[in-house]
N, CA, C, O and CB atoms as a CASP TS submission, in Angstrom:
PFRMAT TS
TARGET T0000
AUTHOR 0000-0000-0000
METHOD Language model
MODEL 1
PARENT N/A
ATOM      1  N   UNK     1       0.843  -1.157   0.000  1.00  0.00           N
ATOM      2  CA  UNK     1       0.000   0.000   0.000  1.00  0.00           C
ATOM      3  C   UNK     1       0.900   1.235   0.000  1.00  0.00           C
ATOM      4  O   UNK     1       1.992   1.089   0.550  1.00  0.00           O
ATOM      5  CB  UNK     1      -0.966  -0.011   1.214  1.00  0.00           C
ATOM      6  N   UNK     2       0.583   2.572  -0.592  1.00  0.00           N
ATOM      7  CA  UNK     2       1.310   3.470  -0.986  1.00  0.00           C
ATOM      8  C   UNK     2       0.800   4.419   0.258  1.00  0.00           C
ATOM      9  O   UNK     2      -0.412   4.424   0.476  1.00  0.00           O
ATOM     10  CB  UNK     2       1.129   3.878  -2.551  1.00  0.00           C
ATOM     11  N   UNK     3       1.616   5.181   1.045  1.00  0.00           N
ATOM     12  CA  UNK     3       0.908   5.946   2.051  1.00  0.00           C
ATOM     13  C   UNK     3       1.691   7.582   1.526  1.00  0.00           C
ATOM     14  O   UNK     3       2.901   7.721   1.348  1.00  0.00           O
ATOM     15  CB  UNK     3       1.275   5.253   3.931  1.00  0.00           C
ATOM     16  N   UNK     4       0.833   8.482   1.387  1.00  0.00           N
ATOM     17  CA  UNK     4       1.483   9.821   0.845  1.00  0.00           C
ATOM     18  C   UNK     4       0.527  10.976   1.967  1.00  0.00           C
ATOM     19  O   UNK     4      -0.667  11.212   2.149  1.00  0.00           O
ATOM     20  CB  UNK     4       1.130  10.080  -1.252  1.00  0.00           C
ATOM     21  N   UNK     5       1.838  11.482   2.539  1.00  0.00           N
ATOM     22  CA  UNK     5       1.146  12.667   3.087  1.00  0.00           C
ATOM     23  C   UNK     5       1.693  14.246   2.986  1.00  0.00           C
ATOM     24  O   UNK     5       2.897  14.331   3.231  1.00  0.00           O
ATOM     25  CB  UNK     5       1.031  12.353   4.467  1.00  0.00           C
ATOM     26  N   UNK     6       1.134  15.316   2.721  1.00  0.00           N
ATOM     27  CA  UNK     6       1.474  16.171   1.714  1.00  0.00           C
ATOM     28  C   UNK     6       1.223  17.324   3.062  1.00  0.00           C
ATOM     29  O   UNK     6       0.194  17.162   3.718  1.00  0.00           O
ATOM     30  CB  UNK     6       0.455  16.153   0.059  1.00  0.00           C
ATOM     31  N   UNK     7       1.913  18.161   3.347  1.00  0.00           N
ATOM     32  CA  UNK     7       2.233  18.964   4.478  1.00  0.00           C
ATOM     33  C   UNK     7       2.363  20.270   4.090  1.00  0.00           C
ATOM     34  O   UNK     7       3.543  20.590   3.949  1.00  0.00           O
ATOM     35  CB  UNK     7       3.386  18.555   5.149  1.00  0.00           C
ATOM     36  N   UNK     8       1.374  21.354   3.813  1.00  0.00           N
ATOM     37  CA  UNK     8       1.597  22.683   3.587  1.00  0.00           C
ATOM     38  C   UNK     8       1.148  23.216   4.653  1.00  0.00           C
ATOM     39  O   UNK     8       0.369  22.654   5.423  1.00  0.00           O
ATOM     40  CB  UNK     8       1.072  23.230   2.465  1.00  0.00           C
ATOM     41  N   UNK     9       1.843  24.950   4.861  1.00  0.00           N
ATOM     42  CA  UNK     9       1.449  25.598   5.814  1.00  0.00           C
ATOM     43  C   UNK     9       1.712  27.070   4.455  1.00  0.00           C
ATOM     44  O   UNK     9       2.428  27.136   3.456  1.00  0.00           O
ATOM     45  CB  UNK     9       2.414  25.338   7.529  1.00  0.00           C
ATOM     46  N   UNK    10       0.828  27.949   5.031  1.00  0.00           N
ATOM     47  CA  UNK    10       0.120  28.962   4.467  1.00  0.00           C
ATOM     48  C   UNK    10       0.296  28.436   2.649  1.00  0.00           C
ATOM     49  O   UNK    10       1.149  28.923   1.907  1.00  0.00           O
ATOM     50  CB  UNK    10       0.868  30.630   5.018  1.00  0.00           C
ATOM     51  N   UNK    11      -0.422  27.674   2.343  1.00  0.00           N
ATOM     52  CA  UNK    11      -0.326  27.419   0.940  1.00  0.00           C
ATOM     53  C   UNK    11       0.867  27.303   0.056  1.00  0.00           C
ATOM     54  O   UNK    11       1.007  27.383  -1.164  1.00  0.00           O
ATOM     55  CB  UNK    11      -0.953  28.262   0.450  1.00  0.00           C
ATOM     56  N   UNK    12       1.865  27.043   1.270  1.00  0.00           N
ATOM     57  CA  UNK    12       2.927  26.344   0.449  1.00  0.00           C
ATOM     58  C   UNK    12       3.582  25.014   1.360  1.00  0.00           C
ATOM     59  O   UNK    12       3.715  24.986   2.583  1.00  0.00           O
ATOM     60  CB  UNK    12       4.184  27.543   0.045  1.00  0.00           C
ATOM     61  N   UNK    13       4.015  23.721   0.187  1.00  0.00           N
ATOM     62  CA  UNK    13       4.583  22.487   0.260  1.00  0.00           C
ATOM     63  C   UNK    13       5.411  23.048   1.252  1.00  0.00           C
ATOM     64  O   UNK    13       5.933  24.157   1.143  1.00  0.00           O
ATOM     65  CB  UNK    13       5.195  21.775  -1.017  1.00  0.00           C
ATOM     66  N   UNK    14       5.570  22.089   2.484  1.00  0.00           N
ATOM     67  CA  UNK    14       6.736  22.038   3.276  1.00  0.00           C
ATOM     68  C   UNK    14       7.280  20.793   3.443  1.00  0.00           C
ATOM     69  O   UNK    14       8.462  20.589   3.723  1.00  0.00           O
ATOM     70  CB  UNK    14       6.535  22.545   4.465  1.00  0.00           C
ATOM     71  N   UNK    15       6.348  19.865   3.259  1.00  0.00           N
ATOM     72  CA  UNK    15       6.804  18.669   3.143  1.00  0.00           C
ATOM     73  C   UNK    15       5.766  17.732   2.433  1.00  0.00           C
ATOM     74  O   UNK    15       4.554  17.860   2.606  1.00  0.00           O
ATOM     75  CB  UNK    15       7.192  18.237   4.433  1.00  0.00           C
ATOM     76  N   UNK    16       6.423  16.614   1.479  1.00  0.00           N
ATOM     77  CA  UNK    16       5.998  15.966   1.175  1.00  0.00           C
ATOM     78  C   UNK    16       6.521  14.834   1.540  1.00  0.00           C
ATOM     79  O   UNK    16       7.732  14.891   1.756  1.00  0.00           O
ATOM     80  CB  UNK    16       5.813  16.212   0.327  1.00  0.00           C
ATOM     81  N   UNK    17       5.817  13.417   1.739  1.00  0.00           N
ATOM     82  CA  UNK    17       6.297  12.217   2.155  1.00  0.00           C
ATOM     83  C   UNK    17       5.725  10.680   1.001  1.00  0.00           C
ATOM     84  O   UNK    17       4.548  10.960   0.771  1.00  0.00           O
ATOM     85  CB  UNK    17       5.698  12.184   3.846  1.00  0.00           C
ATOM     86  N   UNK    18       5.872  10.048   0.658  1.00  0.00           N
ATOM     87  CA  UNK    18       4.759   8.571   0.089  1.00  0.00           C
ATOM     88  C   UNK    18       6.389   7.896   0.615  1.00  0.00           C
ATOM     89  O   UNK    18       7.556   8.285   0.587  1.00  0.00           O
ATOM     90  CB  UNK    18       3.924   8.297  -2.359  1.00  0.00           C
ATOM     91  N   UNK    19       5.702   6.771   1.046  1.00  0.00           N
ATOM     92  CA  UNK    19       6.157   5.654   1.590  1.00  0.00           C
ATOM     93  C   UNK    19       5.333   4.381   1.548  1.00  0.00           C
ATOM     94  O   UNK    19       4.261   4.256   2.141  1.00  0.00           O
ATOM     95  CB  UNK    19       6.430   5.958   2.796  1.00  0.00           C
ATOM     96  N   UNK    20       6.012   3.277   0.671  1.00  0.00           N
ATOM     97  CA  UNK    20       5.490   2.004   1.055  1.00  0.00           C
ATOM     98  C   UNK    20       5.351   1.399   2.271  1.00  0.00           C
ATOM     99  O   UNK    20       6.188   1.352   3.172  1.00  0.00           O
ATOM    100  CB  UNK    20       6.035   1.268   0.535  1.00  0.00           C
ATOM    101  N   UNK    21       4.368   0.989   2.250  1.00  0.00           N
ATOM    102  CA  UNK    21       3.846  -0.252   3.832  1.00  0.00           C
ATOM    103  C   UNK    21       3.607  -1.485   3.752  1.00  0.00           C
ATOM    104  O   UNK    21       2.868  -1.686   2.788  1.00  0.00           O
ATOM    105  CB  UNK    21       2.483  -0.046   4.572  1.00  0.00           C
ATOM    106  N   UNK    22       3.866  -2.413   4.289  1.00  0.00           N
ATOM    107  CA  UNK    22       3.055  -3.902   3.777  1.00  0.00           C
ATOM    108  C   UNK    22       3.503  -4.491   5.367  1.00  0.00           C
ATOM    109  O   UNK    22       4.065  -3.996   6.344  1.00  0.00           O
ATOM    110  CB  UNK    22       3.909  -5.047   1.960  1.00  0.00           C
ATOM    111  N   UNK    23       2.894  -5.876   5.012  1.00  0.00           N
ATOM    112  CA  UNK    23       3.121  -6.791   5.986  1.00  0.00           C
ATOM    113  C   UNK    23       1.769  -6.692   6.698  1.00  0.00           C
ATOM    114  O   UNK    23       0.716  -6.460   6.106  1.00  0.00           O
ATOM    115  CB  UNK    23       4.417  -6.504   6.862  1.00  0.00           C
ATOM    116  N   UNK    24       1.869  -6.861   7.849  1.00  0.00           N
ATOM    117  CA  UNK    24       0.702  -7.326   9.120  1.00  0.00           C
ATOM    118  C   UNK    24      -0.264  -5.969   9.311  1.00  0.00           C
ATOM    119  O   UNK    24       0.256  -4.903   8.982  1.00  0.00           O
ATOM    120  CB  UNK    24       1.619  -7.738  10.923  1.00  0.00           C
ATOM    121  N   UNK    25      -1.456  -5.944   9.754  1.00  0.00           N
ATOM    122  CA  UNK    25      -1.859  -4.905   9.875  1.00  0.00           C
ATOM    123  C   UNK    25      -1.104  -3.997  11.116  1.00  0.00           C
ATOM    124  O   UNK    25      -0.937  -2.781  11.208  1.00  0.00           O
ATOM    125  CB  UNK    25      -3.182  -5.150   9.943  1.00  0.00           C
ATOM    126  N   UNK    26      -0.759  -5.006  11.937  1.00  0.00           N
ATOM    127  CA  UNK    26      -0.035  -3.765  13.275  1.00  0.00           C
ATOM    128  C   UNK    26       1.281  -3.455  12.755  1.00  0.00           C
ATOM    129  O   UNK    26       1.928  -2.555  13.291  1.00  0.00           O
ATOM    130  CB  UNK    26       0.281  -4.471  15.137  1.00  0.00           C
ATOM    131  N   UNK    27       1.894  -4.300  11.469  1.00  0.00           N
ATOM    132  CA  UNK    27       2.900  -3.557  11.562  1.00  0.00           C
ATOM    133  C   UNK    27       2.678  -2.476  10.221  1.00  0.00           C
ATOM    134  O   UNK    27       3.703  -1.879   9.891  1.00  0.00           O
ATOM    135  CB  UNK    27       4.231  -4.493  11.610  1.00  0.00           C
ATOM    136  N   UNK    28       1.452  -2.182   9.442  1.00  0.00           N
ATOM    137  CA  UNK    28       1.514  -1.188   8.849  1.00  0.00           C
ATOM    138  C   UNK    28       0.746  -0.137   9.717  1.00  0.00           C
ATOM    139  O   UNK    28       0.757   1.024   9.307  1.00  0.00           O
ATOM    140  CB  UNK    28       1.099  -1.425   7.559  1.00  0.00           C
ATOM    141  N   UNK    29       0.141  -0.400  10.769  1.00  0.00           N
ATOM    142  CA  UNK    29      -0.497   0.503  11.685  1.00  0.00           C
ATOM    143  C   UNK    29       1.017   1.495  12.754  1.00  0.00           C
ATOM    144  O   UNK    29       0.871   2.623  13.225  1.00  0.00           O
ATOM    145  CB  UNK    29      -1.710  -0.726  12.792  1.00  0.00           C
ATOM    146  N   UNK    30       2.111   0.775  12.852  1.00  0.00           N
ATOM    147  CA  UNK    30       2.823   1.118  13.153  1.00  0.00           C
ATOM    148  C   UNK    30       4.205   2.128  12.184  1.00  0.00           C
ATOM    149  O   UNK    30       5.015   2.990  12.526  1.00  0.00           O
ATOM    150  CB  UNK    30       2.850   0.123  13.705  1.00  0.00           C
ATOM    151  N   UNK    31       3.926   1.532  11.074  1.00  0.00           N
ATOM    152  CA  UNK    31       4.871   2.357  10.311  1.00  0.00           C
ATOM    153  C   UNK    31       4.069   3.551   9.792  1.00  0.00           C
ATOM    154  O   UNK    31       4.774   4.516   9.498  1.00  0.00           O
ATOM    155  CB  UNK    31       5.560   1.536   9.114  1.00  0.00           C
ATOM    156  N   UNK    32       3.172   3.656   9.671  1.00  0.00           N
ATOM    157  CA  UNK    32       2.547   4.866   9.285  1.00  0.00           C
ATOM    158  C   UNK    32       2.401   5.551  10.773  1.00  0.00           C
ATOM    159  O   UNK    32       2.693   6.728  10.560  1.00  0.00           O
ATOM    160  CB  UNK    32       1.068   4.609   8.408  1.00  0.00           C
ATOM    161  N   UNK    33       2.160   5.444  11.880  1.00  0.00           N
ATOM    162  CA  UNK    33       2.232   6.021  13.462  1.00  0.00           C
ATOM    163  C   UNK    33       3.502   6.658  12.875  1.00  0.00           C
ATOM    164  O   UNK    33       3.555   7.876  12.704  1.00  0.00           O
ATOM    165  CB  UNK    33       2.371   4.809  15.079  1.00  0.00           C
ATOM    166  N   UNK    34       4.549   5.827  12.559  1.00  0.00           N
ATOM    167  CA  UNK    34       6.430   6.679  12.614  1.00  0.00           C
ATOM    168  C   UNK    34       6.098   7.608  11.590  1.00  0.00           C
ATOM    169  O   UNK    34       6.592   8.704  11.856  1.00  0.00           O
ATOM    170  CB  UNK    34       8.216   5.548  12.017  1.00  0.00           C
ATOM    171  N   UNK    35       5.396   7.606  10.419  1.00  0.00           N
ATOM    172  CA  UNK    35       5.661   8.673   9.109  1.00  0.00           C
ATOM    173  C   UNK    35       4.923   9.746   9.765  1.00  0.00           C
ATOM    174  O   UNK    35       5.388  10.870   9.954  1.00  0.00           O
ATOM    175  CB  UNK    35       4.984   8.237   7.386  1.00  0.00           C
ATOM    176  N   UNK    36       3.924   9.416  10.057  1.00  0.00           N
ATOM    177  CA  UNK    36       2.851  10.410  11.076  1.00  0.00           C
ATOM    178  C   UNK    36       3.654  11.527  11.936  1.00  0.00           C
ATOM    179  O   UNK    36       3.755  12.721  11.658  1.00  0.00           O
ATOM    180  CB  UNK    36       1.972   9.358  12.353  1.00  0.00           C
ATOM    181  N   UNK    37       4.043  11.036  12.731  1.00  0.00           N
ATOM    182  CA  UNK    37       4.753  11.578  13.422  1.00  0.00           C
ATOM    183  C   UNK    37       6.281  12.134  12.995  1.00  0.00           C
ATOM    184  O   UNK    37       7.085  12.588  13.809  1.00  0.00           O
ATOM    185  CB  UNK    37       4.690  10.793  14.297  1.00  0.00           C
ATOM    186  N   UNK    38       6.527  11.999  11.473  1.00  0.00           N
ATOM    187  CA  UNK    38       8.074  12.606  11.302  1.00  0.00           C
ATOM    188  C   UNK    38       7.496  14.142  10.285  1.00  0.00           C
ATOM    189  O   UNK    38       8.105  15.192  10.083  1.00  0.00           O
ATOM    190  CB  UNK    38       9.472  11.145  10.166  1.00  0.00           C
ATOM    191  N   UNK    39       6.356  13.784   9.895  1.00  0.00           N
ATOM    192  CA  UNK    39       5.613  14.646   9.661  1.00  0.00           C
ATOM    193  C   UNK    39       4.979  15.670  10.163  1.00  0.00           C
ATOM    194  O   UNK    39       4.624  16.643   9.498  1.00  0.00           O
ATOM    195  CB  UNK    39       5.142  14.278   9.381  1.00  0.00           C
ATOM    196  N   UNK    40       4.811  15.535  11.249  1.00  0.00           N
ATOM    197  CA  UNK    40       4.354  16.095  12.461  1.00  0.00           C
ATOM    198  C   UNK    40       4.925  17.034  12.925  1.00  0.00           C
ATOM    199  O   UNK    40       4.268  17.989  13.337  1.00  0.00           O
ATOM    200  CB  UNK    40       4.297  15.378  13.336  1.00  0.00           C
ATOM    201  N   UNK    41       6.458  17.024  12.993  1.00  0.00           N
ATOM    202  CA  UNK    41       7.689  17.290  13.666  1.00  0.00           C
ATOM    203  C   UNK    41       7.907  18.663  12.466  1.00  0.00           C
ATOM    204  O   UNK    41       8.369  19.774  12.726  1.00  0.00           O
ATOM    205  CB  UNK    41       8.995  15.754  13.744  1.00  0.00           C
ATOM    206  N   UNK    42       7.518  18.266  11.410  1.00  0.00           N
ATOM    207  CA  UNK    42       8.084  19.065   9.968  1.00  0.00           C
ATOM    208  C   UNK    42       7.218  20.389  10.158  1.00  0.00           C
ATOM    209  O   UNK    42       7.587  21.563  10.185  1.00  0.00           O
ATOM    210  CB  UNK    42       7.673  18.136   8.206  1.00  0.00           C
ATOM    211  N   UNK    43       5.787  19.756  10.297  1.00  0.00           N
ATOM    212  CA  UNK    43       5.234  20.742  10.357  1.00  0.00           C
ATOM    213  C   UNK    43       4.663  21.770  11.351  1.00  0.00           C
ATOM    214  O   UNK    43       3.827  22.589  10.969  1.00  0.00           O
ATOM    215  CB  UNK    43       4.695  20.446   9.858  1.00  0.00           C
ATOM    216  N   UNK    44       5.010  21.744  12.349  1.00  0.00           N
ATOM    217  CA  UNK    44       5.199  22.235  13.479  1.00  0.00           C
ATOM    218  C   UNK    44       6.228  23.353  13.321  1.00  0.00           C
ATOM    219  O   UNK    44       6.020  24.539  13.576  1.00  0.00           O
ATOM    220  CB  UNK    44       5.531  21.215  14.378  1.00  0.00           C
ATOM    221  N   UNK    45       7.617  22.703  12.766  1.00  0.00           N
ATOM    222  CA  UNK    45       8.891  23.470  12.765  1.00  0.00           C
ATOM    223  C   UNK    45       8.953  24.257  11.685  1.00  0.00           C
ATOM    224  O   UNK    45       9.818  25.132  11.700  1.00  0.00           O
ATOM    225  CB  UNK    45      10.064  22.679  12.791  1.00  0.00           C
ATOM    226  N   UNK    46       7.954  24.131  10.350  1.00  0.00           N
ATOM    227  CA  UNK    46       7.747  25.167   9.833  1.00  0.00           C
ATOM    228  C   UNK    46       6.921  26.235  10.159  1.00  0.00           C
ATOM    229  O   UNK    46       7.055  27.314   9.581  1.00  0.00           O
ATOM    230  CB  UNK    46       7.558  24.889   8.994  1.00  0.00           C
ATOM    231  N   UNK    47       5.867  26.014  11.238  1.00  0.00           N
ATOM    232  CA  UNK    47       4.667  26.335  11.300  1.00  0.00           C
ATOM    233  C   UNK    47       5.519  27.720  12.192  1.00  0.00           C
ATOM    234  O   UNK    47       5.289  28.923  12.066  1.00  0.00           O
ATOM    235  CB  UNK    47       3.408  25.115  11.980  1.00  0.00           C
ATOM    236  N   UNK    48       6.590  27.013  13.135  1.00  0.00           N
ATOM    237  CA  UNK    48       6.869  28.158  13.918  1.00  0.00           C
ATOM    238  C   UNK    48       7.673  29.258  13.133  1.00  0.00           C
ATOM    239  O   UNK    48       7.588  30.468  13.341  1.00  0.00           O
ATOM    240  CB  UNK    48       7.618  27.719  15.146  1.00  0.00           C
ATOM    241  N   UNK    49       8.642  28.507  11.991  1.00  0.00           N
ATOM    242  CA  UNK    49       9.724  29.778  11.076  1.00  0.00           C
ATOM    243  C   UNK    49       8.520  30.451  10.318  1.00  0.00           C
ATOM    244  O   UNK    49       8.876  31.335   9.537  1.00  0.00           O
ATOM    245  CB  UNK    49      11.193  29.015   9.650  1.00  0.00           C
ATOM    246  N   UNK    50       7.149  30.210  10.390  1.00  0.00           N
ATOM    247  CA  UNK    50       6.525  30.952   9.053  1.00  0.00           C
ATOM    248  C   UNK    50       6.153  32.198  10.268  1.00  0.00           C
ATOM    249  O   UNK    50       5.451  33.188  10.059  1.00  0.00           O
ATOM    250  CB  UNK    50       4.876  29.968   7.929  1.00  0.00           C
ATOM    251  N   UNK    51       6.726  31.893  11.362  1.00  0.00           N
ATOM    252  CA  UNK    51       6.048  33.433  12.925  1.00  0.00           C
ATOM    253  C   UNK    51       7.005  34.457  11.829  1.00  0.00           C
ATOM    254  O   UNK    51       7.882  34.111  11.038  1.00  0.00           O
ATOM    255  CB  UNK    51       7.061  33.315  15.669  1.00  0.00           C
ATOM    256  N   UNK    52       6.778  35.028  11.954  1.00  0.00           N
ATOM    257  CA  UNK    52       7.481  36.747  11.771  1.00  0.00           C
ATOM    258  C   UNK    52       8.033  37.162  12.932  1.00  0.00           C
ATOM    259  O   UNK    52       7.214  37.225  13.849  1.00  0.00           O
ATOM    260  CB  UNK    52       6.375  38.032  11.422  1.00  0.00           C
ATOM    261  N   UNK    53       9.262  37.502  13.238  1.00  0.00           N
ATOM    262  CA  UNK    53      10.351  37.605  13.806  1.00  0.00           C
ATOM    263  C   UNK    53       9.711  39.308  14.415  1.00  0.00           C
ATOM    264  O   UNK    53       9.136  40.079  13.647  1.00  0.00           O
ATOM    265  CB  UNK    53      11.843  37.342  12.681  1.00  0.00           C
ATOM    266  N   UNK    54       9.942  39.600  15.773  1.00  0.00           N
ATOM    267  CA  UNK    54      10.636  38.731  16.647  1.00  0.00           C
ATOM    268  C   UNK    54       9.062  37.880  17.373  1.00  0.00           C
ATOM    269  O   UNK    54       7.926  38.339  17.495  1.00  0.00           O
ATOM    270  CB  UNK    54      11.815  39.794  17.893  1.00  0.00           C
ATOM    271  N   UNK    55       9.614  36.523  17.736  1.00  0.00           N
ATOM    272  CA  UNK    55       8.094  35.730  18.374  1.00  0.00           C
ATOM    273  C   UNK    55       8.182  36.230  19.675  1.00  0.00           C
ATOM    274  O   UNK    55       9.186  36.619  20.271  1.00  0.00           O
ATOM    275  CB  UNK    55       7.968  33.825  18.436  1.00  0.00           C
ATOM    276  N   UNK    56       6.734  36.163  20.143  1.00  0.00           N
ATOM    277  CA  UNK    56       6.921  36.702  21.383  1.00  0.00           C
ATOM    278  C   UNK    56       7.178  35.288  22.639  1.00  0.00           C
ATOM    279  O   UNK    56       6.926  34.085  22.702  1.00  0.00           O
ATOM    280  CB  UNK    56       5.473  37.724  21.644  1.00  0.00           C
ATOM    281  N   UNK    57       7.829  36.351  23.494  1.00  0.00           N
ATOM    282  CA  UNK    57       8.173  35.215  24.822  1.00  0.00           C
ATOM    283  C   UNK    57       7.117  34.919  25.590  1.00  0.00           C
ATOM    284  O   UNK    57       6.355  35.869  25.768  1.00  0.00           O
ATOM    285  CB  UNK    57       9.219  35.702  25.919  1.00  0.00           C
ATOM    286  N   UNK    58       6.789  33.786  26.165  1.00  0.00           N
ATOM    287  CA  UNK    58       6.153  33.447  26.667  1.00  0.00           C
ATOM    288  C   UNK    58       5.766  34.082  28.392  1.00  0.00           C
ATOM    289  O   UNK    58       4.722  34.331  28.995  1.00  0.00           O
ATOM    290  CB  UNK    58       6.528  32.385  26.331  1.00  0.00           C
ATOM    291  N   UNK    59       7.545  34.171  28.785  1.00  0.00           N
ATOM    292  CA  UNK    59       7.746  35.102  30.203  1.00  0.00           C
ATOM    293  C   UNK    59       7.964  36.295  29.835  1.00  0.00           C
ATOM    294  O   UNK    59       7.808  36.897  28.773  1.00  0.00           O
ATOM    295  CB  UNK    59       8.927  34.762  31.187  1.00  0.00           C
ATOM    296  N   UNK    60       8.270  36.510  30.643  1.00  0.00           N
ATOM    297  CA  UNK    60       9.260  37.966  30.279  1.00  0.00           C
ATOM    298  C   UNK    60      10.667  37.651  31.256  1.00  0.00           C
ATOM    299  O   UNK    60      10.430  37.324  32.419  1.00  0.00           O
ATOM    300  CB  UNK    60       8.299  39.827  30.920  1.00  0.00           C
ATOM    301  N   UNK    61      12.084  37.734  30.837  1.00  0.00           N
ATOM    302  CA  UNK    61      13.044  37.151  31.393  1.00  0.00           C
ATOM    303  C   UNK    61      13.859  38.458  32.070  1.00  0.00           C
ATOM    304  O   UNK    61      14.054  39.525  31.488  1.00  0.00           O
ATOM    305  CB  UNK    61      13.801  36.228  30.335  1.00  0.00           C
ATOM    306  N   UNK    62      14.174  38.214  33.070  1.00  0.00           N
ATOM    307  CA  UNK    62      14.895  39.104  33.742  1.00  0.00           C
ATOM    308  C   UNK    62      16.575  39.496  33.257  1.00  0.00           C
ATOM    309  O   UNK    62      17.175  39.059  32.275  1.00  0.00           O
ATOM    310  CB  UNK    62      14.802  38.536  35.091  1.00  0.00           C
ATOM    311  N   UNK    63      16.974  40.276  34.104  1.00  0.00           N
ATOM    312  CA  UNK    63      18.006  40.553  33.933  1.00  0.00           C
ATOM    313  C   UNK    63      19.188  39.314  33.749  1.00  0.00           C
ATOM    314  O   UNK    63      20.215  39.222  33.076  1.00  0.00           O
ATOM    315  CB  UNK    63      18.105  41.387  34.869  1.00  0.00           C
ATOM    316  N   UNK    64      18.669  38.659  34.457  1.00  0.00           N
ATOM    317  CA  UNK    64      20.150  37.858  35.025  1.00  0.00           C
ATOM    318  C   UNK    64      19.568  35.906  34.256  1.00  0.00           C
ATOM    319  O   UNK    64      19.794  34.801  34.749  1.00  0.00           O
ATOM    320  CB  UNK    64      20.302  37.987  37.720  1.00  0.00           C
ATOM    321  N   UNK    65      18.804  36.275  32.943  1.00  0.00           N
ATOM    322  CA  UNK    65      17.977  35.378  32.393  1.00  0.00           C
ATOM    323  C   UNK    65      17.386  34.288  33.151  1.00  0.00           C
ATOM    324  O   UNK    65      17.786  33.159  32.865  1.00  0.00           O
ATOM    325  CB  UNK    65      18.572  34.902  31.454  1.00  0.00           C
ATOM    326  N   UNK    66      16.548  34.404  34.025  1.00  0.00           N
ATOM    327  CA  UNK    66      15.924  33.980  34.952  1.00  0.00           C
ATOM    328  C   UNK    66      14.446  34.175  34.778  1.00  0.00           C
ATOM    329  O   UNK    66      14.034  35.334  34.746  1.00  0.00           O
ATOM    330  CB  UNK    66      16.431  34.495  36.008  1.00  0.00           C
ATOM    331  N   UNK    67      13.571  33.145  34.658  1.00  0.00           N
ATOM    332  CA  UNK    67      12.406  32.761  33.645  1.00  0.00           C
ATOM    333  C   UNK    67      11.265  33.818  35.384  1.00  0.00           C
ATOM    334  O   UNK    67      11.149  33.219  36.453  1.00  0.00           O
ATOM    335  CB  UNK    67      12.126  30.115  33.103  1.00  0.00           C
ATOM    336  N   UNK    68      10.737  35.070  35.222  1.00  0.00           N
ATOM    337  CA  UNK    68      10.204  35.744  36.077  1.00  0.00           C
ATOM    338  C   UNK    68       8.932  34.745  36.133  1.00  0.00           C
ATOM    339  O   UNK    68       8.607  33.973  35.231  1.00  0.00           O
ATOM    340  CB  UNK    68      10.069  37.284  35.722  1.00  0.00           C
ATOM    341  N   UNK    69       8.276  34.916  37.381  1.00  0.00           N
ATOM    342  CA  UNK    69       7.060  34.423  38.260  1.00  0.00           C
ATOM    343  C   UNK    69       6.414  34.560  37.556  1.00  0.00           C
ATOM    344  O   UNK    69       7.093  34.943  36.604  1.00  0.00           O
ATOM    345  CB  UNK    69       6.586  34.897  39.422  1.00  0.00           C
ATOM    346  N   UNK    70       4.836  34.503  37.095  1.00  0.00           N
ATOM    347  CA  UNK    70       3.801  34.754  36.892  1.00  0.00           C
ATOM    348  C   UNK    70       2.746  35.353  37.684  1.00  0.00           C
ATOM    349  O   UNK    70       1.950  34.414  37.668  1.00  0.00           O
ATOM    350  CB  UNK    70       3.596  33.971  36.556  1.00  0.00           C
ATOM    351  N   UNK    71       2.222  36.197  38.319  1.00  0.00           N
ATOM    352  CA  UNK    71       1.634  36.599  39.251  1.00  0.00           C
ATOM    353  C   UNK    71      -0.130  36.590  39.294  1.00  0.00           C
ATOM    354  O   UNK    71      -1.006  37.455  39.294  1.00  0.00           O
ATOM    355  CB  UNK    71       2.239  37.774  39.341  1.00  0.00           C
ATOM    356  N   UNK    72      -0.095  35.485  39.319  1.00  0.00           N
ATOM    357  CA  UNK    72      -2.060  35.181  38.769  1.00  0.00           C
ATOM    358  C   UNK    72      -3.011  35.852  39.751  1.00  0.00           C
ATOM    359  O   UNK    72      -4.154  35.454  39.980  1.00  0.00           O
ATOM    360  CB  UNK    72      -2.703  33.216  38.863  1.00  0.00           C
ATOM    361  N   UNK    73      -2.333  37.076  40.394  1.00  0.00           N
ATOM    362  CA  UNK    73      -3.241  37.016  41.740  1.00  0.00           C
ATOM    363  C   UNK    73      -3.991  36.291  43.004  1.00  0.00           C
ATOM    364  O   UNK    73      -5.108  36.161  43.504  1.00  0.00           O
ATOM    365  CB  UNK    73      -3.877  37.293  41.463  1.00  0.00           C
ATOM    366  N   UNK    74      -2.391  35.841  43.214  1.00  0.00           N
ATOM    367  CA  UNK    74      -3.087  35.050  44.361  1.00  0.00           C
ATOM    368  C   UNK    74      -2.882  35.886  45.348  1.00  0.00           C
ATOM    369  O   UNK    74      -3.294  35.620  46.477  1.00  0.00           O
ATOM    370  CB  UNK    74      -2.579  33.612  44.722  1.00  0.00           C
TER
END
């Protein structure tokens, strides 16, 4: 069986994949889990270079780069 999975982010190819599978069903249930997931990885890591610079921080880091408290009002 031919497995193809085609990975764009804002309307452009970032990745393309087809890979053969055969054998047992768990073990094509398992090799497509691995393509799945290398795919996954691709598009994520483009998803973040397509941010426009600069991304914002999640904290805000101090002087002495030390990840500051959050202060939720307690």
């Amino acid at each position: 069986m031919e497995v193809e999975i085609t990975v764009k982010v804002n309307g452009q190819v970032v990745r393309e994949q087809v890979e053969q599978v055969s054998g047992t069903l768990e073990d094509m249930e398992e090799k497509i889990d691995a393509i799945t997931r290398q795919v996954a990885g691709a598009a994520l890591q483009a998803s973040v270079e397509a941010v426009v610079p600069p991304r914002p921080l999640f904290r805000r880091r101090e002087a002495n780069c030390v990840t500051k408290a959050i202060n939720r009002g307690r």
